[in-house]
N, C-alpha and C positions, 0 to 999 in steps of 0.2 A: 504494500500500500504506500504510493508516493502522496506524500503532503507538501501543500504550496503555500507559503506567508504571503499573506499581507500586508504593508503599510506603507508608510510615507516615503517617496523617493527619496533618498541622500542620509534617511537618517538613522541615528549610531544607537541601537537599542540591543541590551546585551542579552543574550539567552537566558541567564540564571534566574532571571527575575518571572516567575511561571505568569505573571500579569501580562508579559507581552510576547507569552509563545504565539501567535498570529500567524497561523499557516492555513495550507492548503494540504489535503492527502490523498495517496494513492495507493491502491492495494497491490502487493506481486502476491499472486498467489498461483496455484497448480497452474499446468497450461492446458488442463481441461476445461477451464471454464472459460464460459464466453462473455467477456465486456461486454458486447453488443447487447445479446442477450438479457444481460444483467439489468441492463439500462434501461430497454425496455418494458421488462416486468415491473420495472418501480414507476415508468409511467404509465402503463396503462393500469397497475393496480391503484393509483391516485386516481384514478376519474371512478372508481366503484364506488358502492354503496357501501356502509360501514357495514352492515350486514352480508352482505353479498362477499364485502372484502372476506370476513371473517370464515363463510363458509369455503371461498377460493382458498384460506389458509388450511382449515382444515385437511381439504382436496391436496395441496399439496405435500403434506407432512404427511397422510399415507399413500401417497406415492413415492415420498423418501424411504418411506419403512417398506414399501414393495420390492421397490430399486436394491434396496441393503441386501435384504432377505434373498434378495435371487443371487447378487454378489458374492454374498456368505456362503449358499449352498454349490455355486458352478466354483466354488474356493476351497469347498470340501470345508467348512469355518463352522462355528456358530456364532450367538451373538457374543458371544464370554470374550471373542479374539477384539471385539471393535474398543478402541481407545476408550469412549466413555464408559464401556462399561468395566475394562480392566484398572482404571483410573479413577471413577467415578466424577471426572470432570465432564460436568454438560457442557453445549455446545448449542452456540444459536446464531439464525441469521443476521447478519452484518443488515440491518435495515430491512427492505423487501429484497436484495436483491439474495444469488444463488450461494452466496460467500458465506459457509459454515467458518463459527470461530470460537475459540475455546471460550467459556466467559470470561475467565482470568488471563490477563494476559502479560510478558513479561518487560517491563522499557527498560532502557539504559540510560536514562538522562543520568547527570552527574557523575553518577556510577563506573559504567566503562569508560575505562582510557583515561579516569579522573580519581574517584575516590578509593576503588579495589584496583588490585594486579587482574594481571590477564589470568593468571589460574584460577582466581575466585569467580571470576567472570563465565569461568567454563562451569567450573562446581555449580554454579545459580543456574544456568541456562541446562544445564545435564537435569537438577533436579525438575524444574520446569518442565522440560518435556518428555521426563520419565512419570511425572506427575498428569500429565495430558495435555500439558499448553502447546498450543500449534501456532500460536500468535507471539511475535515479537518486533517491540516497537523502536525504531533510533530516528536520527537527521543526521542530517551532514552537518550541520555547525555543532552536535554533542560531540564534545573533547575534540572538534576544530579536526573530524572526521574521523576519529579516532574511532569512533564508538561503531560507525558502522563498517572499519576492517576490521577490529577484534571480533564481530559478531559473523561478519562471512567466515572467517577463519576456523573459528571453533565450529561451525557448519559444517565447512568443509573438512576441519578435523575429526569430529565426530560420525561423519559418514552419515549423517541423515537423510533421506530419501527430501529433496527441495520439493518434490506434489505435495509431501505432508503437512510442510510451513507457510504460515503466511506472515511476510514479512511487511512492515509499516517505516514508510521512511516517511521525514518531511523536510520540503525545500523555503529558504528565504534567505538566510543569513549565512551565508556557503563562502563567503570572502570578502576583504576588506575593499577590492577595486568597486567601481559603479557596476561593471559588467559582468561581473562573480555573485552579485546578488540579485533578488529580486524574483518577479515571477512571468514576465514578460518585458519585451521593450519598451511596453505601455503600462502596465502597472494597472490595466482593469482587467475586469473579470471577463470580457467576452476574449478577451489574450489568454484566459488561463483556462479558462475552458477548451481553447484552438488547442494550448501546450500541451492540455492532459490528453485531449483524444487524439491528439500526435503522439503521444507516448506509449498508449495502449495500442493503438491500431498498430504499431512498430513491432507490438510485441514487449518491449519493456516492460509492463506494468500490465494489469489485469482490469483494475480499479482505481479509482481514483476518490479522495473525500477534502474536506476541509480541515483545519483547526483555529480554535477561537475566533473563529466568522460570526458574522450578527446573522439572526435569521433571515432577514431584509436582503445580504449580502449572498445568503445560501439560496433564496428565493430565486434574485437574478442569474445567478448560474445557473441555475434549472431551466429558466423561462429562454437564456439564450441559449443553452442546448439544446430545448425544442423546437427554437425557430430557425436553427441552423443548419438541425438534423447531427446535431454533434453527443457527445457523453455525459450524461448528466452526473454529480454526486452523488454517492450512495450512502454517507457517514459523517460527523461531524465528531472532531477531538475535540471533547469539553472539560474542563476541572471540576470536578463533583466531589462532595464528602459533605459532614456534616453540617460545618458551616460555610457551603457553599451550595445551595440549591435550584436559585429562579429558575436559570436556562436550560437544564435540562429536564424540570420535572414541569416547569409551564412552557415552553418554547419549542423546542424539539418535539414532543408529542405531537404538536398540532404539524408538525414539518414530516413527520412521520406519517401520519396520517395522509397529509396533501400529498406528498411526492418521495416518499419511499426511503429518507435520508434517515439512517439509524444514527445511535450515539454508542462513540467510544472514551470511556471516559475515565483520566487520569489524577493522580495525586490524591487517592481514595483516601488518605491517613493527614492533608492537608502539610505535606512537606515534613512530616513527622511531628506533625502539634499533635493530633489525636493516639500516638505513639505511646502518652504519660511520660515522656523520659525528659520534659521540660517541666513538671508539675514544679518541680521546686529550684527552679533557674534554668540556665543553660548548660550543660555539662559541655566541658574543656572536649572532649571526644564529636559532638556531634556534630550537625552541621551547622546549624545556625552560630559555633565558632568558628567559622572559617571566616575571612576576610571578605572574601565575594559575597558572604551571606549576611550581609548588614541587616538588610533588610527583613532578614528573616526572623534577625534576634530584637531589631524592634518590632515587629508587631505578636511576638510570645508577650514581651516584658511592656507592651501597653496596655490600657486600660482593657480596651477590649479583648487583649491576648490573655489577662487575667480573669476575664468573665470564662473566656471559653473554658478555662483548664477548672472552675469551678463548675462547669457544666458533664465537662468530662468525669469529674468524681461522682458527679450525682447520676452518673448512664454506669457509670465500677457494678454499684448493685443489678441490674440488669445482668450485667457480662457475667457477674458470678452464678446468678438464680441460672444463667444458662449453660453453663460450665464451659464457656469460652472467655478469651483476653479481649482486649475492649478494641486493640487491632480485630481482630474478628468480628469483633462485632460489627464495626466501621466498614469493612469491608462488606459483609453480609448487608449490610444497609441498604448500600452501594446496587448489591446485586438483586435484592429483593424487588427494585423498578426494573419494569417489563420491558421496561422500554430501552433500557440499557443493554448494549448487545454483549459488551466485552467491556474489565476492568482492568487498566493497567496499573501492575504492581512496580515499585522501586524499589526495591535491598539489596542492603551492602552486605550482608553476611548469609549465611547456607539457613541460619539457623531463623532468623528474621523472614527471608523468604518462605521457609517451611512452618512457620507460624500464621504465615498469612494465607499461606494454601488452605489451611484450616478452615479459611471461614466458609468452603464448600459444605461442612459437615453441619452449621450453625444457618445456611439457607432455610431449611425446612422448618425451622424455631422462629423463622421471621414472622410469626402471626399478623394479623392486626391489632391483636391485642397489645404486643409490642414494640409495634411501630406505634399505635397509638403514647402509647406512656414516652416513646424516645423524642414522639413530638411533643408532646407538654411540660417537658425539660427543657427543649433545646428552642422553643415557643419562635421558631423563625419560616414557619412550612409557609411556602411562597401559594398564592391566591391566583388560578387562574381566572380566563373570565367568564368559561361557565361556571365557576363558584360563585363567582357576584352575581351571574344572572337569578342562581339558584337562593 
């Protein structure tokens, strides 16, 4: 998946700062599946009926489970062999279109080529996709491209079958000249739209999505793909966690619904605030010490940074009645919207990582009963406008 930024021509906006990841995305994924295809099915499934949409889903998902079953049996297989079930990691479509994705999935921001060695790098991604992740997320300006050679590398070290991965890059911030960045030589959307369906029809890339777009921004992509006859977006990279909610849980739905653009959504632990490992300062080891992360250790040690981490204590009991860490819990949050297709995770250690895997096991405890109580804690659930109509 290639992602394409955003913003202002000429100007110097650094990556660390997650407020100004502003990209665009694209999916590489098998080279069985069809772009063209893809794009399709998310437009013509925008113009159904919600009802009609809902039964065309049905219809689809057993004909995926027809498709399996005859794959399994001309394999000599059962189902015991397929990933999610030896795994237990589900798997949902990337938006409307045909792009299965693990739901958890694994990024490298800061991490490769920056804060671990290249062998911890491998250890995290070994466990990942012995664990069932078939998604992994980099750019080219993470670790100033570092991150996405360590991750072909250990690929290609590991000998992993490339049908099975689906890989997520994003472009913007690629060099310091005028003509190393950017997202076309015009810097609008109907240029990146041309760029992305030049890339897939080349074969490069499968898919194509956004990140940190406005919906207004994702709309127009849409609208001049279909008067162009070009590739529409099937995803948008959003930041979601606790306290961070409008746009994915009021915005994107209704984008979903219209035109088929799923959400893939990152920083589920908010940069490791909902971690607790800042409840009581900043510890010398993390990252909000590092120098690049100013920004990060003031807004822990602000006012508001200090409501949140009071809020987090008061969600401790919840995570214990459920016999999960409040990472799990936060992540299971995360996953319990339907609308979310895939969460990416960030850890810097085997054992972090494998803590968060966890919160597959803590999905099925997401009640309503419990999303209720976590919303009248955390008293920020954003109001769509059939709420207010209603």
């Amino acid at each position: 998946m290639l992602a394409a930024r955003t913003g202002a021509v000429g100007s110097q906006i650094p990556e660390e700062n997650p407020k100004l990841r502003k990209q665009a995305g694209l999916s590489l994924g098998g080279k069985d599946k069809s772009p063209k295809k893809a794009s399709e099915n998310a437009k013509d499934s925008s113009l159904i009926p919600s009802g009609q949409s809902q039964l065309r889903a049905r219809q689809l998902a057993l004909l995926r489970e027809v498709e399996m079953n005859w794959y399994l049996k001309l394999c000599d297989l059962s189902s015991e062999h397929t990933t999610a079930c030896t795994t237990g990691m589900p798997h949902r479509n990337l938006g409307k279109s045909g792009l299965r994705v693990s739901c958890l999935g694994l990024g490298t921001w800061v991490t490769f080529g920056g804060q671990i060695s290249d062998e911890v790098a491998e250890r995290l991604m070994t466990i990942a996709y012995e664990s069932g992740v078939n998604l992994f997320d980099t750019a080219e300006v993470y670790a100033a491209g570092k991150a996405e050679v360590i991750l072909g590398s250990i690929i290609k070290k590991k000998g992993w079958r490339r049908s099975s991965l689906v890989i997520t890059t994003k472009l913007y911030w690629g060099g310091k000249a005028e003509t190393e960045r950017g997202l076309s030589r015009k810097h609008i959307i109907e240029e990146i739209v041309r760029a992305m369906t030049h890339v897939i029809n080349q074969g490069m890339a499968m898919y194509w999505g956004t990140s940190r777009w406005s919906a207004m921004e994702i709309m127009e992509a849409y609208s001049v793909a279909r008067q162009f006859n070009m590739i529409p977006p099937v995803c948008e990279q959003a930041e979601y966690h606790l306290f961070q909610r409008e746009k994915v849980e009021v915005q994107l739905p209704e984008l979903y619904h219209k035109i088929g653009v799923g959400a893939m959504t990152w920083s589920p632990l908010a940069c490791g605030i909902i971690s607790g490992k800042y409840g009581n300062g900043v510890p010398e080891s993390s990252r909000a010490s590092l120098k690049c992360y100013q920004w990060l250790k003031e807004r822990i040690v602000s006012e508001e940074g200090r409501k949140q981490q009071n809020k987090l204590k008061d969600l401790s009991p919840i995570a214990e009645r459920l016999g999960c860490t409040l990472p799990q819990l936060a992540v299971a949050w995360c996953l319990r919207n339907e609308g979310v297709s895939s969460v990416l995770l960030g850890s810097s250690t085997p054992e972090q990582l494998i803590e968060n895997l966890g919160a597959i096991q803590v999905l099925p405890k997401m009640t309503s009963h419990v999303v209720n109580e976590i919303d009248n804690i955390l008293r920020n659930k954003p109001y769509s406008k059939k709420d207010y109509r209603s």
